[in-house]
N, C-alpha and C positions, 0 to 999 in steps of 0.2 A: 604285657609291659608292666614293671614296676612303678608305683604312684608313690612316691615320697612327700608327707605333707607333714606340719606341724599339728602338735597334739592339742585337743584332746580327740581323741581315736575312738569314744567310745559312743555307739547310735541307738537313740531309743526312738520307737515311733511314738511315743505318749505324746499328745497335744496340750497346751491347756484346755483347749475345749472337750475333749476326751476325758480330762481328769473331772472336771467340774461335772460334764454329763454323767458319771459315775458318780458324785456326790449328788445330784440332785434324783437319782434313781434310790440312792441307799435312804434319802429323807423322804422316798415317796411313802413307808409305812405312817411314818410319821404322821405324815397329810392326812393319809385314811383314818388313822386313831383319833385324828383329832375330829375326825366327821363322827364317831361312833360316840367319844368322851363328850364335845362341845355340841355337835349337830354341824348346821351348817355353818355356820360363823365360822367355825376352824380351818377350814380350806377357802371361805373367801378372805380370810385373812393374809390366809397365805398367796394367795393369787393379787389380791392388791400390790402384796406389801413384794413380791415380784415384779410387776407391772410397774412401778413405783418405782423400781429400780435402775429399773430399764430405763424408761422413760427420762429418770434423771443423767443416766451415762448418755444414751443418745444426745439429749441437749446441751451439757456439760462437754464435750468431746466437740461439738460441732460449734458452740463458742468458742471456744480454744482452737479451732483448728484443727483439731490433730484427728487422724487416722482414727474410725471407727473402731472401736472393740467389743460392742454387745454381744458380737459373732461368738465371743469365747465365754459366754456362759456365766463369768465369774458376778455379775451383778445379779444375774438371777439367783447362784446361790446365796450372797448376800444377804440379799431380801428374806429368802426362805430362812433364812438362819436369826434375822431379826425378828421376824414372827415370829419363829419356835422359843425366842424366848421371854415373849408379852404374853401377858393374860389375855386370855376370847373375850374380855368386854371391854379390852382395849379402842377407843375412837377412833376411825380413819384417817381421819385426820391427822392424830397425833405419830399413829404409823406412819405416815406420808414424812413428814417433818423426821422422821428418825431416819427413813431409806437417803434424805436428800444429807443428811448429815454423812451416811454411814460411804453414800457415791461420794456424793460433789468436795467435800469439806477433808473426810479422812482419805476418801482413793482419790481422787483425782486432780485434789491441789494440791497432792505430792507424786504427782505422774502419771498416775494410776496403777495397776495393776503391778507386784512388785519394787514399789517405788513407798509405798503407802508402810509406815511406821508399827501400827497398831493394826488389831483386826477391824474391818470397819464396822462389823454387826456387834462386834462386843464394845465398842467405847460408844455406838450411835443410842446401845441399849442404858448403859452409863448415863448418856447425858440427857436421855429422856428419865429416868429415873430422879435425877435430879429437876431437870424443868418442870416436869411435868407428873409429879409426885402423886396426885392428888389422883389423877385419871389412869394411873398404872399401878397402883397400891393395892388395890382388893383382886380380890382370886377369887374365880367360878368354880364351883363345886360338879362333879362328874355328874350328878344327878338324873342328867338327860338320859340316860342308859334304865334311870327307873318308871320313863315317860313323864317324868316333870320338868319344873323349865326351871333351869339354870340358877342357882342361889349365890351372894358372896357366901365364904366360908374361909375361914384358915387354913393355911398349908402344912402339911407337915413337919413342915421345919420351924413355921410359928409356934406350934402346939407343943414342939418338944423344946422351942426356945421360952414361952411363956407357962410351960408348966399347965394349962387349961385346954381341957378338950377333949373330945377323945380320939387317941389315935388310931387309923385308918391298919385293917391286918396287912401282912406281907404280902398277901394275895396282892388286897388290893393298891398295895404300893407296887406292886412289878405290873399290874394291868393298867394302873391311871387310873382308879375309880377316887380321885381325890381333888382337892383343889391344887391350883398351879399353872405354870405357863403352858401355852399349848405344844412347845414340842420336849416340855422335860418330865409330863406325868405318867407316858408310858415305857416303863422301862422294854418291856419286850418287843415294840417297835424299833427304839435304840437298838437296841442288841441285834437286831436282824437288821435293820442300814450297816451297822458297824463293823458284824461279820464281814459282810459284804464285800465291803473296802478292804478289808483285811486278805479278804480269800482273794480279791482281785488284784492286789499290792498297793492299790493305792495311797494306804496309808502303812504305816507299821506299825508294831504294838508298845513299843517300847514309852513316848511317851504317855499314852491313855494310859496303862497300866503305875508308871509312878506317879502318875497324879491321880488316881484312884485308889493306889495306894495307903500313899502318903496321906489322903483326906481320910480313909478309915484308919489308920495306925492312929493320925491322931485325936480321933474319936475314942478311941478305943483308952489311949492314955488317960484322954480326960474324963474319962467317967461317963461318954456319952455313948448311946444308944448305936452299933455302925449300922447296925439294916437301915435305922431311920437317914443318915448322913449319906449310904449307899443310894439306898431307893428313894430317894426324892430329892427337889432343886434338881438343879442345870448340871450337878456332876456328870452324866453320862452323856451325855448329850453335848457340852463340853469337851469332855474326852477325846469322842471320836470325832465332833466336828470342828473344833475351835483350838485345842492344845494339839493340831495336826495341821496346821494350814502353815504351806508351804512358806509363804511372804513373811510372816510374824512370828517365827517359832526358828528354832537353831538346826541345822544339818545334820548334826552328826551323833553318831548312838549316845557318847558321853553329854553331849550338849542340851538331846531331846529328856535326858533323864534327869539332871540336872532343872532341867526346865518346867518338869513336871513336878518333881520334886519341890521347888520353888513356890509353882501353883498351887499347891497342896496343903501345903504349910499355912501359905497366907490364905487361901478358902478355910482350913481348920479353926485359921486365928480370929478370922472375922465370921464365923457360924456361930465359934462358941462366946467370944469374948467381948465382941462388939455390938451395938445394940438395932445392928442388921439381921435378919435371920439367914440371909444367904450374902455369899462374899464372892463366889465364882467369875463374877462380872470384872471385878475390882483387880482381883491374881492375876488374872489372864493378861489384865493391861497392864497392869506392872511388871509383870515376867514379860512382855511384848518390848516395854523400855529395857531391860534389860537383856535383851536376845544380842545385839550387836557386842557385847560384852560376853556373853556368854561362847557364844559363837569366836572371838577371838582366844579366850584362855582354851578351849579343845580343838583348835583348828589343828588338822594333824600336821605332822612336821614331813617335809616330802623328803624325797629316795635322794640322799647325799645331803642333807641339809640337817642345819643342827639349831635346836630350839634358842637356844641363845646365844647370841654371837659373842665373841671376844672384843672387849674395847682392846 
């Protein structure tokens, strides 16, 4: 028997819980590097600041009434993704107070879960930056890997913003032996979550790569260093976790490029110009307000339909 239905015709089996389990499998290097870079602080951070998460969607969802969702995963990556990008001598506390921002405030008082404007691990990291300046400002030094305990230290983006220090070789900037958050010092755990996703489809390449781009072209104009703008900060880590997230970022090949594009620029303008050393936090939520816009000028124009009507 023929089945005549209205469209759309086309069946994926991808879940959100599927998508999200495949992100939190690609940040499991992550986790480990940071047990080797940090010791153990770096995966209890990350399991807090998980837990944390949780915790808040469950309560948050069951005041409100609505239909559980922890089932899908998506708060656990949250969390994992706001650790990765706090320093290891970050307070509990203040991670707790950034997960309840990043659930209750940016997902779930605006629906939750594709409903939610902004990324919630990037504007929760934002606004603890701002609050809480003071207790999220220094950076631990990799040092644990030489059997010593853990020093503040500048990051490489300070050192190449302040001119003082010495900087860390390329070795050590693609391993993590340096200061910085715990999931943006190792580049070659990025690169092998990132693959990951890539080889599995989860994500595509096309934004990571113009906003990687785009941050070393304009390194590179400005007279600045790109291994140093490359290999250290939240750029990679970014890339494939945060300028890819379904909810916050644009559909379509012209949209995601444009998008990145956008991040890139304004990560460039606030690395080199401004009296930040890192700006990633900042692009991301501003190209986040600007997705529903972006998303409308490349929306493609369908089969017998014509971009703009006749008055």
């Amino acid at each position: 028997m023929l089945h005549v239905s209205a469209s759309p015709h086309i069946r994926d089996r991808a879940t959100t819980q599927g998508i999200m389990l495949h992100v939190i499998l690609a940040l499991l290097p992550v986790i480990i590097a940071s047990f080797f870079i940090f010791g153990l602080t770096g995966p209890l951070l990350f399991a807090v600041s998980a837990g944390s998460a949780v915790i808040f969607e469950l309560l948050t969802r069951s005041v409100m009434k609505r239909e559980q969702t922890v089932g899908d995963l998506s708060a656990v990556v949250t969390g994992l993704l706001l650790a990765a990008s706090l320093p290891a001598n970050t307070p509990l506390w203040v991670l707790i107070i950034g997960n309840f921002v990043a659930i209750v405030v940016i997902k779930q008082m605006f629906g939750g879960l594709g409903g939610n404007f902004a990324n919630p691990a990037v504007t929760a990291r934002i606004v603890l930056s701002v609050s809480f300046a003071g207790q999220i400002s220094s950076y631990t030094a990799a040092d644990k890997l030489a059997g010593m305990d853990l020093v503040t230290s500048a990051t490489p983006l300070m050192i190449a913003k302040s001119g003082q220090g010495a900087m860390p070789s390329v070795l050590d900037l693609f391993l993590g032996k340096h200061a910085g958050s715990l999931g943006e010092t190792s580049i070659l755990a990025l690169l092998i979550g990132g693959i990951f996703l890539l080889v599995r489809g989860i994500i595509d390449i096309w934004a990571p790569l113009s906003f990687i781009g785009t941050t070393v072209l304009f390194s590179v104009l400005t007279g600045q260093d790109p291994l140093v703008h490359l290999l250290s900060g939240a750029l990679i880590l970014a890339a494939f976790f945060m300028v890819t997230d379904y909810v916050t970022t644009p559909t379509s090949i012209l949209g995601k490029v444009i998008f990145g594009v956008g991040a890139g620029l304004i990560t460039g303008l606030l690395r080199v110009y401004s009296a930040m050393p890192e700006g990633v936090s900042f692009a991301i939520l501003l190209m986040n307000i600007l997705t529903p816009h972006i998303e409308r000028w490349t929306a493609p124009t369908t089969i017998g339909g014509v971009k703009h009507a006749k008055k």
